[in-house]
Structure formats: structure tokens, C-alpha cells
C-alpha positions in Angstrom: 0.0 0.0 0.0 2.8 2.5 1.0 3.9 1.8 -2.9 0.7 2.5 -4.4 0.7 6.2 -2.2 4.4 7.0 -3.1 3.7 6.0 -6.8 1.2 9.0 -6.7 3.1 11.1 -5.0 5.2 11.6 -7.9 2.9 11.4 -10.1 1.4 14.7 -8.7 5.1 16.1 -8.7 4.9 15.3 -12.1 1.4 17.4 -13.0 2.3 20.1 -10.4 5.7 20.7 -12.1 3.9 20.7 -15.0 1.2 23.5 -14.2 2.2 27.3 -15.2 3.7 29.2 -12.1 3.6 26.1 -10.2 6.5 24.6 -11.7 10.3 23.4 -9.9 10.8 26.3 -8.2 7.5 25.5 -5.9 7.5 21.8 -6.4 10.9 20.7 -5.7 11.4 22.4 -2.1 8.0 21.0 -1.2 7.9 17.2 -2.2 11.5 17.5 -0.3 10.4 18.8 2.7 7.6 16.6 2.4 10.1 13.8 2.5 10.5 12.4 -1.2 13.4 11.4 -2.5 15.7 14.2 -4.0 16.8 12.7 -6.9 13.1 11.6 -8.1 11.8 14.5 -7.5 14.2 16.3 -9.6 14.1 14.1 -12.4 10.4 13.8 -12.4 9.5 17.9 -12.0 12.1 17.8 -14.7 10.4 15.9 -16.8 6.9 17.2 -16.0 7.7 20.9 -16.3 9.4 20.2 -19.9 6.8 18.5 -21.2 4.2 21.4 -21.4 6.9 23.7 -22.4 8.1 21.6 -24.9 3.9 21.2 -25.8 3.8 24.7 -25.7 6.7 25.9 -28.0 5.1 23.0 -30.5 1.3 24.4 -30.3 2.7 28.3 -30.1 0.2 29.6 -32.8 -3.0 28.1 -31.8 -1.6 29.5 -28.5 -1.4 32.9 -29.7 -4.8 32.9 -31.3 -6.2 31.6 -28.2 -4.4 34.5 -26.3 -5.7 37.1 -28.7 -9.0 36.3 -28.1 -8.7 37.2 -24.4 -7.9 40.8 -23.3 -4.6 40.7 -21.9 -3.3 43.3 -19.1 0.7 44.7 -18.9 1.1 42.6 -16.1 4.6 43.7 -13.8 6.2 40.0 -14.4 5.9 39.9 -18.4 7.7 43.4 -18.0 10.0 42.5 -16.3 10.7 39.0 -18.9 10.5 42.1 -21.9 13.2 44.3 -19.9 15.9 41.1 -19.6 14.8 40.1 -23.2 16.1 43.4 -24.5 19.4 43.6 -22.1 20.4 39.7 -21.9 18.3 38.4 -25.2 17.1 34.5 -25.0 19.9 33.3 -23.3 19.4 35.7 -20.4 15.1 35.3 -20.2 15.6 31.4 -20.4 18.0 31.2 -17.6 16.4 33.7 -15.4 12.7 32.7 -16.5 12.0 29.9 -14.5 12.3 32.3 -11.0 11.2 35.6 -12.3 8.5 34.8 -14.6 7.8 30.8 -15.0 9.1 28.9 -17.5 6.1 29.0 -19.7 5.7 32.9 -19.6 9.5 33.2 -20.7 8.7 30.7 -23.7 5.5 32.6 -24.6 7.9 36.1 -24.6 10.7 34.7 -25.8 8.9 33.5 -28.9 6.6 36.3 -29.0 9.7 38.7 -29.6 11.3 36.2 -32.5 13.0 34.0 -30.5 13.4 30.9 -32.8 11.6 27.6 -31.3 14.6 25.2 -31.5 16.8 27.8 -30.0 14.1 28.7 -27.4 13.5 24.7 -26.8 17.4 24.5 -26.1 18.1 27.3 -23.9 15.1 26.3 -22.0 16.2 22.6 -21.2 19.3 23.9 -20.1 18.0 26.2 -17.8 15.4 24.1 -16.5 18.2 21.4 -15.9 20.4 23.8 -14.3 17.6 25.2 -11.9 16.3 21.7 -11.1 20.1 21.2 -9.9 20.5 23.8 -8.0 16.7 23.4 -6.4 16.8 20.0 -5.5 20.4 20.3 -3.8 19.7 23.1 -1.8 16.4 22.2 -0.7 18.2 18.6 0.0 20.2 20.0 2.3 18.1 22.8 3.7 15.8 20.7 5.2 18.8 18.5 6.2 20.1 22.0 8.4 16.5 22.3 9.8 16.4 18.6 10.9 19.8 18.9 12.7 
């Protein structure tokens, strides 16, 4: 039975990681402190928060026309993704995107602003890899400092 629950725990790491401004940077210190293993839970919000970018960079235009249709605000985040776009360019919004903004905002602007897909797909793995790194060891050992 305690297989069964743990299986869906990660599968919900997997849809939360996947859910705009949900994502790693919420998911991984969570399902830590919560007690899941590190490395599955890296590897799994990974995995779930790729998928709908990689989803999302794919289905872009019907995106867009979706989007259009709605009346969309300046909002202060998508901004602030417009003002690193212009200073640091993709490579910049990619790896600061998945703090500041969400990983699927800093797609949507990135290729909003003529970011190429394949570039924007590549810049974003590797960010999303690096912060998925960085999240899962510090949260690792953060809740191993509060522990004692």
C-alpha cells in the first residue's frame, strides 16, 4: 500500500511541475520537505515541467490565437521578462525565467519577440536542468540544516 501512495506522489510532482507558475521552483522544495526522494523528485519535476513547455513551443500559434482572443493586461512580471529580453536576449530570459517569470511565460515572450523555437526549446532545457540542480540540492540540504 505505501507503494501505491508514493507512486502517486510523484505522479502529482509530475502534474504540479507541469502546471504554469507552479513549476520546480514550488514543487521541488515542497515534495523535499515533504520527505520524497531528491533525486526523483528532480528528475520527475524535470520531466513534468518540460513536457508542457516543450507542448507549448510545438502548439505556439493556436496558442497565440487563443491568447488574442482574451484581453490581456501589462502585467509587472511579463515586464520585467520584456526588460531582460532586451538587455540579456534568450539566453538571459531562459536562464532567469524559470524564478522571475515561469518557465512557460518566458517561452510565450521569448517567442513572441522572435526568438526561434529550437533555439528557445534548447536554452530552455538547459536552464530548467540547471535550476532543477540547483533546487533540489539546496532544498536537500536545507531541510537537512532544519532537521539537525
Amino acid at each position: 500500500m505505501n507503494f501505491i501512495l508514493s507512486i502517486w506522489e510523484y505522479i502529482l510532482i509530475f502534474i504540479l511541475a507541469a502546471i504554469p507558475w507552479v513549476e520546480i521552483a514550488v514543487v521541488i522544495p515542497l515534495a523535499i520537505i515533504r520527505g520524497a526522494n531528491p533525486l526523483l523528485v528532480g528528475i520527475i519535476s524535470f520531466l513534468g515541467n518540460l513536457a508542457t513547455v516543450y507542448l507549448l513551443i510545438h502548439y505556439f500559434e493556436k496558442y497565440q490565437q487563443w491568447r488574442s482572443k482574451r484581453k490581456s493586461k501589462g502585467r509587472k512580471r511579463t515586464k520585467r521578462a520584456i526588460e531582460i529580453w532586451n538587455k540579456y536576449g534568450l539566453p538571459g530570459l531562459a536562464l532567469t525565467g524559470p524564478i522571475i517569470t515561469g518557465a512557460h511565460l518566458a517561452v510565450i515572450i521569448a517567442i513572441s519577440l522572435g526568438a526561434k523555437k529550437q533555439l528557445t526549446l534548447q536554452w530552455t532545457t538547459f536552464s530548467l536542468g540547471i535550476w532543477t540542480i540547483f533546487l533540489t540540492i539546496t532544498s536537500y540540504y536545507g531541510v537537512g540544516l532544519f532537521k539537525g
